[in-house]
C-alpha positions as CSV (number, residue, x, y, z in Angstrom):
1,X,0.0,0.0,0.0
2,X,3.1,2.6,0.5
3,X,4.6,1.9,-2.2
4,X,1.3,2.6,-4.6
5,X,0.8,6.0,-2.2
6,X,4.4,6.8,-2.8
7,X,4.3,5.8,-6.3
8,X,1.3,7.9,-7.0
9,X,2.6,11.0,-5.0
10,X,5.3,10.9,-7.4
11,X,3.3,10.7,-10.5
12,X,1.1,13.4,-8.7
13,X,4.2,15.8,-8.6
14,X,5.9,15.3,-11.7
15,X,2.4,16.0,-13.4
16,X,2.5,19.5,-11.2
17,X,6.1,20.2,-12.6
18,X,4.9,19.1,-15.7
19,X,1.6,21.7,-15.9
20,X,4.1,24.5,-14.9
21,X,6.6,23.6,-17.4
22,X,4.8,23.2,-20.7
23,X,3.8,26.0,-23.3
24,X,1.0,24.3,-25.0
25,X,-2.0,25.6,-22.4
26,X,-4.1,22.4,-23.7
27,X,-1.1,20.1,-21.9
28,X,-0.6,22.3,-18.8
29,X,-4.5,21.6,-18.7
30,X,-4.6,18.2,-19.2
31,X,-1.5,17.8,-16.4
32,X,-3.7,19.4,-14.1
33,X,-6.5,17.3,-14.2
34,X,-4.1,14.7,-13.7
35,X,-2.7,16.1,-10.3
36,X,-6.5,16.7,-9.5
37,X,-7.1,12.6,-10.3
38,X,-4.7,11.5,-8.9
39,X,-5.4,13.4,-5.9
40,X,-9.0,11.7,-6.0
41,X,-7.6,8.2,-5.7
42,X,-5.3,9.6,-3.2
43,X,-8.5,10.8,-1.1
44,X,-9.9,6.9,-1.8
45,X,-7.1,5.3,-0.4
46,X,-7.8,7.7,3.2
47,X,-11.3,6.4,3.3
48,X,-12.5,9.5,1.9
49,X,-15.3,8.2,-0.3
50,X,-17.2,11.6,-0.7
51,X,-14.5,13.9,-0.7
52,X,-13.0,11.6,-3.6
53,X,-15.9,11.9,-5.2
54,X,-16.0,15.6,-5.0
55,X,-12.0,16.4,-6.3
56,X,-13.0,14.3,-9.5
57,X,-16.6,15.7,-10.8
58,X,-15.1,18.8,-9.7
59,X,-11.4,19.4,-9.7
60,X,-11.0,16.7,-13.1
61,X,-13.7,17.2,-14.8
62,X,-15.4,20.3,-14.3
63,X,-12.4,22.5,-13.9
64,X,-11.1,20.9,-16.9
65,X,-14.0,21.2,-19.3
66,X,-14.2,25.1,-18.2
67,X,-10.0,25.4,-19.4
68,X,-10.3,23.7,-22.2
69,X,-13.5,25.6,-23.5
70,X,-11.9,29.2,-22.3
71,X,-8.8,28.0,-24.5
72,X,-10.7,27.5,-27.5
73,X,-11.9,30.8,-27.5
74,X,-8.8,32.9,-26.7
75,X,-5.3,31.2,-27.9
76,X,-3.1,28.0,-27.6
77,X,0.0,28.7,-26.3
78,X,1.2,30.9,-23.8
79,X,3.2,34.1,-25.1
């Protein structure tokens, strides 16, 4: 069980790095929502049910959808 946790902490943060890193906005989204799911399973494996539940209709996908839809209208990469 630690070594999934630790595993997915450090997918979790190279994800982060990765959002902060990349040009291409659509990218830096789609890392985010990452960090955000894996944070959900993350919540799951504390015996978080609802609180899991919450980070991933929320944080993944709502969040997400409301990004990608504001970067359709303005530009694609950052200047």
């Amino acid at each position: 069980m630690i070594i999934i946790v630790t595993i997915l902490v450090a997918v979790m943060l190279a994800a982060a790095v990765a959002a902060f890193v990349f040009k291409e906005l659509l990218s830096a989204v789609l890392a985010a929502c990452l960090v955000s799911l894996i944070a959900s399973i993350l919540f799951l494996f504390l015996q978080a049910p609802d609180v899991a539940m919450a980070e991933a209709s929320i944080g993944a996908a709502l969040v997400t959808a409301i990004f990608v839809i504001a970067i359709k209208r303005t530009g694609k990469r950052e200047e």
